[in-house]
C-alpha positions as CSV (number, residue, x, y, z in Angstrom):
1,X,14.2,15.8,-11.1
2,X,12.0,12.6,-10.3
3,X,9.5,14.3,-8.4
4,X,9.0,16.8,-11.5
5,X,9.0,13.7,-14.1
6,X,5.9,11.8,-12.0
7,X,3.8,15.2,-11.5
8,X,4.0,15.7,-15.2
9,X,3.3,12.2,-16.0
10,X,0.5,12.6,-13.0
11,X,-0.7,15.8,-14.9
12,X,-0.7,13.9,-18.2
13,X,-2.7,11.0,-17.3
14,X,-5.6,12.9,-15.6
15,X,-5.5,15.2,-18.7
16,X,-6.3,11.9,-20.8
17,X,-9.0,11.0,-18.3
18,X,-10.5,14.3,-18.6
19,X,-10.7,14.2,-22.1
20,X,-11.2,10.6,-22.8
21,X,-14.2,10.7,-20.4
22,X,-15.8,13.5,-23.2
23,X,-17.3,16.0,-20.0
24,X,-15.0,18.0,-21.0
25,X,-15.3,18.8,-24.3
26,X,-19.0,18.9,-24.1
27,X,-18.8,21.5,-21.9
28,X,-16.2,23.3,-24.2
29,X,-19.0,23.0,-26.5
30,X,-16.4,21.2,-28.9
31,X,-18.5,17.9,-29.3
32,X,-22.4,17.9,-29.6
33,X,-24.8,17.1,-26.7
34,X,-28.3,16.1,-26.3
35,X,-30.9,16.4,-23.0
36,X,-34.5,16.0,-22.5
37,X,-36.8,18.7,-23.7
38,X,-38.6,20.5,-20.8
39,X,-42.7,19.6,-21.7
40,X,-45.4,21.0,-18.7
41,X,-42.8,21.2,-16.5
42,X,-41.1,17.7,-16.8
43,X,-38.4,16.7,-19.3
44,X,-39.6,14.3,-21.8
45,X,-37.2,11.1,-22.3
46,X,-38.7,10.5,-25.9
47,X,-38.0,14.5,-27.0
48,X,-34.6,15.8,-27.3
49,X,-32.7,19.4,-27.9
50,X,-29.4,18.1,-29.2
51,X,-26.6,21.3,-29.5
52,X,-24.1,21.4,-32.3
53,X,-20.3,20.8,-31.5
54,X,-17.7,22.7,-32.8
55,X,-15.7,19.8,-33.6
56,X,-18.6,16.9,-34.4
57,X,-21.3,18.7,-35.9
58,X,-25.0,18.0,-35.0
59,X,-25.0,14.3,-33.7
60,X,-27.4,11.8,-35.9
61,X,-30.1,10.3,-33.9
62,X,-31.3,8.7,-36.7
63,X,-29.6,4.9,-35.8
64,X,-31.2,5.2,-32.4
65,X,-35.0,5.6,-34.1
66,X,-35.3,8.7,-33.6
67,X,-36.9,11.6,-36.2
68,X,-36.2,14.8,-36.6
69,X,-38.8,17.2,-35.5
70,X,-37.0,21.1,-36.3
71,X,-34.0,22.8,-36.7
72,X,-33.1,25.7,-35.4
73,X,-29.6,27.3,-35.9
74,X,-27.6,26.1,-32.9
75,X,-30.3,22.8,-31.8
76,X,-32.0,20.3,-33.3
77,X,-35.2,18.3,-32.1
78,X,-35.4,15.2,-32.2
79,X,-38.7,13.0,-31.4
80,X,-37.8,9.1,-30.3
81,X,-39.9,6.3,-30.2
82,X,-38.4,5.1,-27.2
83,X,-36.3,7.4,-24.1
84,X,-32.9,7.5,-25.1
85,X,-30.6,5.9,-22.5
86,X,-28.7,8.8,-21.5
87,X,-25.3,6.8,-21.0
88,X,-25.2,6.4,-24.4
89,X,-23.3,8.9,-26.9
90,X,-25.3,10.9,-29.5
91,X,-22.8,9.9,-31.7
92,X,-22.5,6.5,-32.4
């Protein structure tokens, strides 16, 4: 009965993790991601395709002095004046 008690709480706690660390649900495609836009064959720091999340919406560059470029139904471009740190969340 213990052993069955510390595996779920195990199970729970890496669960957490998962989501807490956001991978996850990026990859669900719940919450909105951006990445470097592929320009003559190398990705551009200051240009990014950001993807709408289910549960977020498009994520607003905006605050991290960026522009917005075009808008396509499921991305938006977004032109920076600087790169964009990538450890940084679109949303914040």
């Amino acid at each position: 009965m213990l052993l069955k008690i510390l595996i779920i709480g195990a199970l729970t706690i890496g669960v957490m993790a998962a989501i807490r660390d956001g991978r996850v649900l990026r990859d669900a495609g719940l919450l909105s991601a951006c990445n470097p836009v592929i320009v003559n064959g190398q990705p551009d720091p200051t240009f990014l395709g950001c993807t709408k999340g289910r549960l977020d919406g498009f994520p607003d560059m905006s605050n991290k002095s960026c522009h917005l470029v075009a808008v396509k139904r499921q991305q938006e471009f977004w032109r920076c004046d600087a790169p964009v740190v990538s450890s940084q969340s679109p949303k914040g």
